[in-house]
C-alpha positions as CSV (number, residue, x, y, z in Angstrom):
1,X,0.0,0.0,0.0
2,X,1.2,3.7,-0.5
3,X,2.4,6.1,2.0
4,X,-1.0,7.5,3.6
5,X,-3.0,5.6,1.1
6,X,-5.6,5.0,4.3
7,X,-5.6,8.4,5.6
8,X,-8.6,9.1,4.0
9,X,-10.5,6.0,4.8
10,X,-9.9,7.2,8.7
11,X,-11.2,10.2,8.0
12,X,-14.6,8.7,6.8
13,X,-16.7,8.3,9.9
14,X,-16.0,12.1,10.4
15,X,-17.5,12.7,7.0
16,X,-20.5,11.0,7.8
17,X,-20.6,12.4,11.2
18,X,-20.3,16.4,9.5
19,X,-24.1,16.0,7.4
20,X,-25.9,16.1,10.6
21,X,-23.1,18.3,13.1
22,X,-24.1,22.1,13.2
23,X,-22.6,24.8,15.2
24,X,-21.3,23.6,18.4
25,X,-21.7,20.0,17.0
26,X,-19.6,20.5,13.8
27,X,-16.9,22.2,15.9
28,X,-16.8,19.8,18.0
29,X,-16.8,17.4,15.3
30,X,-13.2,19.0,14.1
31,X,-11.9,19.4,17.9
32,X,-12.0,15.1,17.8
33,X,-11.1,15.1,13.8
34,X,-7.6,16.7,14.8
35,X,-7.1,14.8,18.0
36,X,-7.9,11.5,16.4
37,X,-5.2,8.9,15.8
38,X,-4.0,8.3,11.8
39,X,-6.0,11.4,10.6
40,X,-3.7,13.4,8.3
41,X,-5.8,14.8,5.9
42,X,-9.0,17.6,6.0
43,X,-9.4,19.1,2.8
44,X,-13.0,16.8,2.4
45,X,-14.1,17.3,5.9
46,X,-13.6,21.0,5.2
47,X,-15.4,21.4,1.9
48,X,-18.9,19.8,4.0
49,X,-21.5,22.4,3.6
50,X,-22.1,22.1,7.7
51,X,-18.3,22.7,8.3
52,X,-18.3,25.5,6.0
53,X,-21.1,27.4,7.7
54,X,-18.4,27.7,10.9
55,X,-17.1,30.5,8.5
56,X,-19.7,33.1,9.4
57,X,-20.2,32.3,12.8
58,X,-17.9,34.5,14.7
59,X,-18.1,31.7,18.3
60,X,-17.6,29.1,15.8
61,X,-15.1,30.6,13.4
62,X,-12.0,29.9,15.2
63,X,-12.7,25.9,15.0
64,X,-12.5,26.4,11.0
65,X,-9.8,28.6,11.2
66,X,-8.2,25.7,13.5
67,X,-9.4,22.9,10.2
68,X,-8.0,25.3,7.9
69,X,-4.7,24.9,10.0
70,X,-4.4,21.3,10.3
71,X,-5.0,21.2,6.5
72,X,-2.3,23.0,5.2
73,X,-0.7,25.0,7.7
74,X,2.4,24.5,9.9
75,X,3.3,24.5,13.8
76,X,4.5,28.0,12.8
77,X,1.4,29.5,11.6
78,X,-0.1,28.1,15.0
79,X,2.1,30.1,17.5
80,X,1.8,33.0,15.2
81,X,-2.2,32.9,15.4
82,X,-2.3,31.1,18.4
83,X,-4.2,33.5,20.2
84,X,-7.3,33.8,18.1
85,X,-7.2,30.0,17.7
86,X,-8.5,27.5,19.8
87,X,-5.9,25.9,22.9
88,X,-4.7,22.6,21.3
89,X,-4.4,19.4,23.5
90,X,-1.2,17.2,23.5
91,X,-2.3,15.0,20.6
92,X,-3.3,17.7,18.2
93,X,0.4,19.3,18.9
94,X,2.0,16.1,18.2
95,X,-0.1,15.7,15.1
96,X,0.9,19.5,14.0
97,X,4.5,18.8,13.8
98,X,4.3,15.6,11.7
99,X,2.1,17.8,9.4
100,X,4.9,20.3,9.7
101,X,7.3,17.6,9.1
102,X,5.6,16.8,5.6
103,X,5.7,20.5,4.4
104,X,9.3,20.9,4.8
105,X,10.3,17.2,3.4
106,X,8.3,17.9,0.5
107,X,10.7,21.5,-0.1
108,X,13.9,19.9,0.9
109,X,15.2,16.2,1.1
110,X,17.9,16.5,3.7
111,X,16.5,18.1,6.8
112,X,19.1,19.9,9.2
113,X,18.4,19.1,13.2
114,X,19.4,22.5,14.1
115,X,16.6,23.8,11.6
116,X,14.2,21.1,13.1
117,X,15.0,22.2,16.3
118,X,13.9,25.6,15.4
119,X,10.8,24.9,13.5
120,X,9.4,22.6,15.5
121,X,10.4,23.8,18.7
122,X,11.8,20.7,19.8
123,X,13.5,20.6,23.4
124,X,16.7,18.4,22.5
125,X,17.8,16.9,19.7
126,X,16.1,13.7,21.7
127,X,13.2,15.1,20.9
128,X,13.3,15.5,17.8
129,X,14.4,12.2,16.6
130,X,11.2,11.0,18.9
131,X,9.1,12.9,16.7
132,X,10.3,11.7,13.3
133,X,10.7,8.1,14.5
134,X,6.7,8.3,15.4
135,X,5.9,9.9,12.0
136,X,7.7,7.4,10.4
137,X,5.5,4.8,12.1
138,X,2.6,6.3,11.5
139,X,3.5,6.3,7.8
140,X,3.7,10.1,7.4
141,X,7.0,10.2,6.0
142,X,10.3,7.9,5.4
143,X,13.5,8.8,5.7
144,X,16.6,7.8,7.7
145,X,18.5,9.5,10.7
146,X,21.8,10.4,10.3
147,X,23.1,10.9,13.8
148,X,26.4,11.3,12.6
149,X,25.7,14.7,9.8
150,X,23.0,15.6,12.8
151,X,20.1,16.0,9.7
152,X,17.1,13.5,8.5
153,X,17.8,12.8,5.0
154,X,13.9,12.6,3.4
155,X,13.1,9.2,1.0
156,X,9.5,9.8,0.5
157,X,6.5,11.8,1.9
158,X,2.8,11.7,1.9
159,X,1.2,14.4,0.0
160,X,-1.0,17.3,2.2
161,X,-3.7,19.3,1.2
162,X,-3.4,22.7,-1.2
163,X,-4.2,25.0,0.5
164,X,-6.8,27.7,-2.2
165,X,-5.0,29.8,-4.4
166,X,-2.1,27.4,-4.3
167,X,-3.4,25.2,-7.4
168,X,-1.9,27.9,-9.8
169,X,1.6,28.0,-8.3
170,X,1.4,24.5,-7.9
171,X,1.2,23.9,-12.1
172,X,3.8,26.3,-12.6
173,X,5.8,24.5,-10.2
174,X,5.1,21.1,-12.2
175,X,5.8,22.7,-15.8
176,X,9.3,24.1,-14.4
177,X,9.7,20.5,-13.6
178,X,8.3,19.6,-16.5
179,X,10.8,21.5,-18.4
180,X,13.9,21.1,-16.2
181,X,13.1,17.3,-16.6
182,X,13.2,17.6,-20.5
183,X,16.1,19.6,-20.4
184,X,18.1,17.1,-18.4
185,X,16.8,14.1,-20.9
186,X,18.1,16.5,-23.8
187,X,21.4,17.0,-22.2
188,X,21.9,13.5,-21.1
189,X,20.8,12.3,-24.9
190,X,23.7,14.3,-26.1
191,X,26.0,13.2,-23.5
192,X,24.9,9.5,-24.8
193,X,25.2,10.1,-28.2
194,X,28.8,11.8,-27.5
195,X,29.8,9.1,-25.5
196,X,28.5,6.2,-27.8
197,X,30.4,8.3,-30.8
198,X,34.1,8.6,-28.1
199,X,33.2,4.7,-28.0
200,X,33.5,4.0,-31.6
201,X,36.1,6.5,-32.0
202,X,38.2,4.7,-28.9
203,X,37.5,1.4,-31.0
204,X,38.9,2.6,-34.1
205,X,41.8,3.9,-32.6
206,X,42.2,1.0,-30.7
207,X,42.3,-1.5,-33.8
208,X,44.7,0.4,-35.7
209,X,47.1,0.9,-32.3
210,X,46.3,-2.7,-31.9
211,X,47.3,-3.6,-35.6
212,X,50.2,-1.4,-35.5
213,X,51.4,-2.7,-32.3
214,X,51.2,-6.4,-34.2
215,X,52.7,-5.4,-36.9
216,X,55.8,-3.9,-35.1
217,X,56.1,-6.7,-33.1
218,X,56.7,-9.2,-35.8
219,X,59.5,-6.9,-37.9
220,X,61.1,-6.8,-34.3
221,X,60.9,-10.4,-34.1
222,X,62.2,-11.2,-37.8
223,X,65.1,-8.6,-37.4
224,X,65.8,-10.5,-34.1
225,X,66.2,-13.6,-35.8
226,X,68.2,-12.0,-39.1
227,X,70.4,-10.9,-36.1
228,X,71.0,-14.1,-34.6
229,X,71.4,-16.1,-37.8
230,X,73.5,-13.7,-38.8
231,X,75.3,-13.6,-35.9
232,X,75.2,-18.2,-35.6
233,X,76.9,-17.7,-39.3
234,X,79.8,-14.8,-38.6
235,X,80.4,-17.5,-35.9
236,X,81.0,-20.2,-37.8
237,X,82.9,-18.5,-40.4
238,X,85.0,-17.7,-38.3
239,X,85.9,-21.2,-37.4
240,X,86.4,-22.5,-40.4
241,X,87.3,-19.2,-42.7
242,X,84.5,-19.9,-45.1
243,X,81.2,-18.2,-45.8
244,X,78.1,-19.9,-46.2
245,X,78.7,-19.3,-50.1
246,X,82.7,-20.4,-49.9
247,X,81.2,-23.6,-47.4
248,X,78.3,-24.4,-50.5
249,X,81.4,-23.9,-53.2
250,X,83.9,-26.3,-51.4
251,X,80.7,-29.0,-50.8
252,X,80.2,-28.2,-54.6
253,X,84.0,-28.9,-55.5
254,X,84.4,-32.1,-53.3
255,X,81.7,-34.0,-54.9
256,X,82.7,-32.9,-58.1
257,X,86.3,-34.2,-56.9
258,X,84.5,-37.5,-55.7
259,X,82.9,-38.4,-59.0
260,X,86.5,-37.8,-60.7
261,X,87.9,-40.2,-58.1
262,X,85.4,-42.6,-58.8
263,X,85.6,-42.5,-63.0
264,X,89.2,-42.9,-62.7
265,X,88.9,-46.1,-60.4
266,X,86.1,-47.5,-62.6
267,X,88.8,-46.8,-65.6
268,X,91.9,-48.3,-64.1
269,X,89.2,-51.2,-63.0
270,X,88.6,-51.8,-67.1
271,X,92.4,-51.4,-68.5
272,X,93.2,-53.7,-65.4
273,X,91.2,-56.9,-66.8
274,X,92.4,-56.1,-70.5
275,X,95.8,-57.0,-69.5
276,X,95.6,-59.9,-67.2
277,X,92.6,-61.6,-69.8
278,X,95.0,-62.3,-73.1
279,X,93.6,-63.6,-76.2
280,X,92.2,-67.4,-77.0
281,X,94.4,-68.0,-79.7
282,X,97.9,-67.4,-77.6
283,X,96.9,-68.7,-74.2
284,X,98.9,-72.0,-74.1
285,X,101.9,-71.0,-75.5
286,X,102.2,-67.7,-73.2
287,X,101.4,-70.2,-70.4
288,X,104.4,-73.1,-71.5
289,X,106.9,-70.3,-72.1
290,X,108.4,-69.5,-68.9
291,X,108.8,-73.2,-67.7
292,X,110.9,-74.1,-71.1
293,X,113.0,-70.7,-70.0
294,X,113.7,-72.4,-66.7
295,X,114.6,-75.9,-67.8
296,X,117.5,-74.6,-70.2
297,X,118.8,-72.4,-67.3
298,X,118.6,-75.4,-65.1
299,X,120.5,-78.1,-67.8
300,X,123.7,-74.9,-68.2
301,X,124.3,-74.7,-64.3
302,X,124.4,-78.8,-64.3
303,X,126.6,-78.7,-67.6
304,X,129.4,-76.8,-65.5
């Protein structure tokens, strides 16, 4: 349920009470209205044509002045008036200053204590945070104590009655909202709109940095390795004395050297079995030969 959604079921017995209360009766009827417990709001009690007629009665008047009061007036206006109005009892005090409460939570959200103090005319700061505890039972207002900053800082409030000739001020009030709300929506559209188009604009730059960055990385990293190869192969050259190019040329020039080798001994391998293989026709008599030489050495040694 809202805040002081049943404030003006409360206030319905008094409403049905107010058709038949006249004079004494009707002010009467708003003495108990103001003392009663959980009645906030008056405006319908004060528009009854029986109520109204307190107006023009000059013994009565000061009862509607006191309804008038209670509807949309404050503690303040009280002890400035309260000589012409009637004496209020301890409940319709108490009931006052939550009403007073509401009237300055809805103009400011953060309530000083000192400024409380003053208002309200509140004995200690004690008091004070008595009071608004109370109101916050009774569903007047919500907020939260904040012992520490000494101020109540005001969540939400119910609504009181306008008060005539306040209905005017009161729309001007709501189109300056109106427009400063419009305003604000306009400004923070732009703001969006600039910050979506920094967003895109942050992306861009991002990718490129991003692709730059990569980009830079790798020519670092092949320059690195150029380095080191280069470095692994002035190294090595200068172990052996030869370049990569002179170490390719000599691997070049011993194979060639190797297949020279190996042609020659293929070729002394072929001129090798043409001499030791003579031909078919002469083969015994090349074999008989040097055994006749031998015989005819060996008869002249035994002929001496």
């Amino acid at each position: 349920m809202d805040l002081g959604a049943n404030f003006v079921a409360k206030l319905e017995p008094f409403l049905l009470m107010s058709k038949a209360a006249k004079g004494a009766g009707a002010a009467k009827l708003i003495q108990d209205a103001t003392s009663a417990h959980g009645v906030f709001v008056f405006a319908e009690l004060l528009e009854q044509p029986n109520i109204q007629e307190l107006a023009g009665n000059p013994q009565h008047e000061p009862y509607f002045s006191l309804l008038q009061l209670f509807s949309y007036k404050t503690y303040q206006d009280y002890l400035q008036y309260r000589n012409v109005l009637p004496a209020l009892n301890r409940a319709q005090i108490t009931k006052l200053k939550h009403l007073t409460l509401v009237s300055l939570a809805m103009e400011s959200r953060i309530l000083p204590y000192a400024q409380l103090l003053n208002v309200l005319d509140m004995p200690t700061i004690r008091d004070l945070e008595d009071l608004i505890i109370d109101a916050i039972y009774l569903d007047v207002l919500r907020g939260k104590l904040d012992q520490r900053e000494q101020q109540f800082e005001v969540e939400y409030t119910m609504g009181r009655d306008l008060e005539p000739g306040k209905l005017e001020s009161l729309l001007q009030s709501l189109q300056n909202w109106a427009s400063t709300t419009s305003a604000v929506l306009a400004t923070l559209d732009n703001k969006l709109t600039e910050l979506a188009a920094r967003a895109a604009t942050n992306k861009t730059v991002k990718e490129a940095y991003d692709h730059q960055y990569q980009t830079t990385l790798k020519d670092i990293l092949d320059k690195q390795k150029e380095a080191k190869n280069a470095k692994q192969a002035s190294a090595f050259t200068g172990r052996t004395g030869l370049t990569p190019a002179g170490i390719a040329e000599r691997d070049r020039e011993r194979e060639r050297e190797a297949r020279e080798r190996e042609q020659k001994e293929r070729e002394k391998d072929k001129d090798s079995m043409d001499v030791d293989e003579p031909a078919e026709g002469t083969k015994g008599k090349n074999r008989k030969a040097p055994q006749q030489d031998a015989s005819k050495q060996q008869r002249k040694r035994n002929r001496f």
